[in-house]
N, C-alpha and C positions, 0 to 999 in steps of 0.2 A: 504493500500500500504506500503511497506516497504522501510521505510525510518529512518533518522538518526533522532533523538529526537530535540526539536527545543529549549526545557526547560532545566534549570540546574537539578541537582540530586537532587534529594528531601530522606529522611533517608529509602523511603518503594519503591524505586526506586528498579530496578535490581540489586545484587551486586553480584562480584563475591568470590571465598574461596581464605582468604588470604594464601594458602596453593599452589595458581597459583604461584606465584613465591619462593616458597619453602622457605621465610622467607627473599627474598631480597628485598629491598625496593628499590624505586624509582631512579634512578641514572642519571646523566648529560650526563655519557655515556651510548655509546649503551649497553653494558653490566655491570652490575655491576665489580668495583674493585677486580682485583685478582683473574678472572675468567675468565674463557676461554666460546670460543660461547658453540662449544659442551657441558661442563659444563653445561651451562646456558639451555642449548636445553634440556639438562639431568633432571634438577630442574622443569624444566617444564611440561616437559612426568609425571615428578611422581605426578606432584600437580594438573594435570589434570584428574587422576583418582581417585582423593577426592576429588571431585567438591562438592557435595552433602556431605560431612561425617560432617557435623556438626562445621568444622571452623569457626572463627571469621572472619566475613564477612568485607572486606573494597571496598572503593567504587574503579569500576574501571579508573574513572576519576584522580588516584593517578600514574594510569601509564604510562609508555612514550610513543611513537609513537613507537617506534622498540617494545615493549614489549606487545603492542598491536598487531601488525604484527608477532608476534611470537605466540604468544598465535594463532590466525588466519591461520596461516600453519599447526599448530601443530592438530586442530582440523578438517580441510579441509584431514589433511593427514590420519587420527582417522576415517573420514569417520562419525563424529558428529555430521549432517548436523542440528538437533534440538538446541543442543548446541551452534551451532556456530553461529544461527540464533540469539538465548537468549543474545548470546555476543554480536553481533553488535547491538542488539535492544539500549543497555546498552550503549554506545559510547557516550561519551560527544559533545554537538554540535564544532568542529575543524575541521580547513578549511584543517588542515595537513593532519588529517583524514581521509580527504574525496576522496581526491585523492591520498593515500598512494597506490601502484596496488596491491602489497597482501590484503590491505583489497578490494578495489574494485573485485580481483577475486571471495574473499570470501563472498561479496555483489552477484558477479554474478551467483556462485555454488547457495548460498541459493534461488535466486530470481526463478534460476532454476530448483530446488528439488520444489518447492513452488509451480510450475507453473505458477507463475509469468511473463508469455512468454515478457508483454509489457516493462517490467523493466528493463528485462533483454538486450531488443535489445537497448532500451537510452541507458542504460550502459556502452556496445559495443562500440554503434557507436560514442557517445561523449566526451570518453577519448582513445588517444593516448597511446596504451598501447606499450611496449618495446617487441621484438621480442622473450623472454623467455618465453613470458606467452600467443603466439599466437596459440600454437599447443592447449593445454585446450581450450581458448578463443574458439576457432572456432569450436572444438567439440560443447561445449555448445551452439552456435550459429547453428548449423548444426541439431542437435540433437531436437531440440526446434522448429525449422519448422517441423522437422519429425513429432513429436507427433502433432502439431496442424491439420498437412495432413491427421495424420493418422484417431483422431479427427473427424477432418471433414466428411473423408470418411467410417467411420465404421470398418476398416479392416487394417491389416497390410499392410505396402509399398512394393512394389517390387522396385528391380531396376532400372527398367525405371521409377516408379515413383520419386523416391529418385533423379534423374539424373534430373527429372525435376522441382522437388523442390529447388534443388543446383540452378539450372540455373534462378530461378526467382527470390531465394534472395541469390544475391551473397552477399561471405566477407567484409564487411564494410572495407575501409582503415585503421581503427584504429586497426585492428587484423591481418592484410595480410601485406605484402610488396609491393601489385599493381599488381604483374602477374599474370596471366588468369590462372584460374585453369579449367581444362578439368576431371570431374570427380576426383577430389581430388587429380589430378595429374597436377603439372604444365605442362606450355605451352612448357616450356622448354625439360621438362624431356619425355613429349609427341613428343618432335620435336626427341628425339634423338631414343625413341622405332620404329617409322615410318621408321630413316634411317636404324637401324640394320635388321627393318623386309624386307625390300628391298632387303638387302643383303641374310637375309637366314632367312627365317618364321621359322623355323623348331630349332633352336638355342639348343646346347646341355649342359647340367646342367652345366657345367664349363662359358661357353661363359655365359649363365643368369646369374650369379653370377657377372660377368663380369658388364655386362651389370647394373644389378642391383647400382655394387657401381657407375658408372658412372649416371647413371641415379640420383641418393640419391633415391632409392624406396627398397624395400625388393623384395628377388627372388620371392617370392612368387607372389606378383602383377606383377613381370615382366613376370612370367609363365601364369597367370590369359590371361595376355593383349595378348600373344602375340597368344594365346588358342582361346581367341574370337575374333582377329584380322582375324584370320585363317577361322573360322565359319561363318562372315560376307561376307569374302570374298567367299567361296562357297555359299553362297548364291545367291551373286552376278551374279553368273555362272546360276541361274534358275528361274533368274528370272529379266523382262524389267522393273519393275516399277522403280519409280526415288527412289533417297535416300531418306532416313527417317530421322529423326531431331534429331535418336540418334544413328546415324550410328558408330558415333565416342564415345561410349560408350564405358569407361575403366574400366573395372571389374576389 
């Protein structure tokens, strides 16, 4: 299972190239003296593609909580998901650590490449993470029932499947703000497509656009929704059976 080391660094420990911070050492502040973030962002991009080039190894327990959290961005954004895994292995036991949220996203990206499905939903559900890092969060959460569905059933999801995976494990609190998402559309933004379709199903490219900013959705899911909103409801015209349990399905 992946988790934080419980031991101090021993010399054949993990280490990483002391080339990661391009020759700055340790500092009280977030950033080294006399340097700017981007600078600092700069020195980091470069010494992260000499990971391997044969530097002089120090241990990462020299570095600070921000410079840990950088390091962690930097290769979440690299797409280094081997790497990144190698660096948190490497994390000294700190309580700062451990709930820093970049490194816990980067706990959850790996747990997630990893397949690690169980890790990943503690993760989730047991830290109150800040509304910047819920759009990812909830991908990785959303994503993670998909593959265990899919899993399960041999074969790729359709839509109504997806629509009823959503609906069995909803957003944990600690990733959402509380309100009802309807197909990955809030409750809200659903309440307001239902009254423009009222007025006019038929909505012309100007008016969806319209719609869209009011809504916060893209034209495009506005165009989707109001396309299948339109097709359920001819249905409805041929047929007496009752509704179905994804009637209100938002493509």
């Amino acid at each position: 299972m992946y988790c934080y080391p419980d031991h101090r660094h021993q010399s054949n420990n993990v280490l990483v190239n002391c080339n990661y911070l391009a020759g700055i050492h340790p500092a009280k502040s977030s950033y080294p003296n006399q340097q700017s973030q981007s600078q600092y962002q700069h020195h980091l991009h470069q010494s992260l593609s000499s990971l391997t080039n044969g530097y002089p190894p120090v241990p990462v327990g020299n570095f600070s909580i921000d410079q840990f959290a950088s390091v962690c961005n930097i290769l979440l954004q690299s797409n280094h998901i081997d790497r990144l895994a190698t660096f948190l292995w490497s994390l000294p036991p700190n309580d700062e650590l451990k709930v820093n949220q970049n490194i816990l996203l980067a706990r959850a990206t790996v747990a997630y490449h990893q397949r690690q499905f169980e890790e990943l939903y503690q993760l989730l559900e047991n830290y109150p993470f800040s509304s910047e890092y819920h759009p990812k969060l909830q991908e990785l959460w959303r994503n993670a029932h998909y593959l265990e569905e899919k899993q399960s059933r041999g074969k790729e999801l359709d839509a109504v499947t997806k629509y009823r995976v959503r609906k069995k494990y909803p957003l944990p609190l600690t990733i959402s703000d509380g309100e009802k998402i309807t197909y990955s559309f809030k409750e809200s933004s659903r309440k307001m497509l239902v009254e423009y379709y009222k007025r006019n199903p038929y909505p012309t490219s100007e008016e969806k656009a319209i719609i869209a900013e009011a809504a916060s959705l893209s034209k495009v899911q506005v165009s989707n929704w109001f396309k299948n909103k339109r097709q359920r409801d001819r249905a409805k015209n041929y047929t007496t059976s009752s509704e179905s349990q994804d009637e209100d399905l938002d493509i």
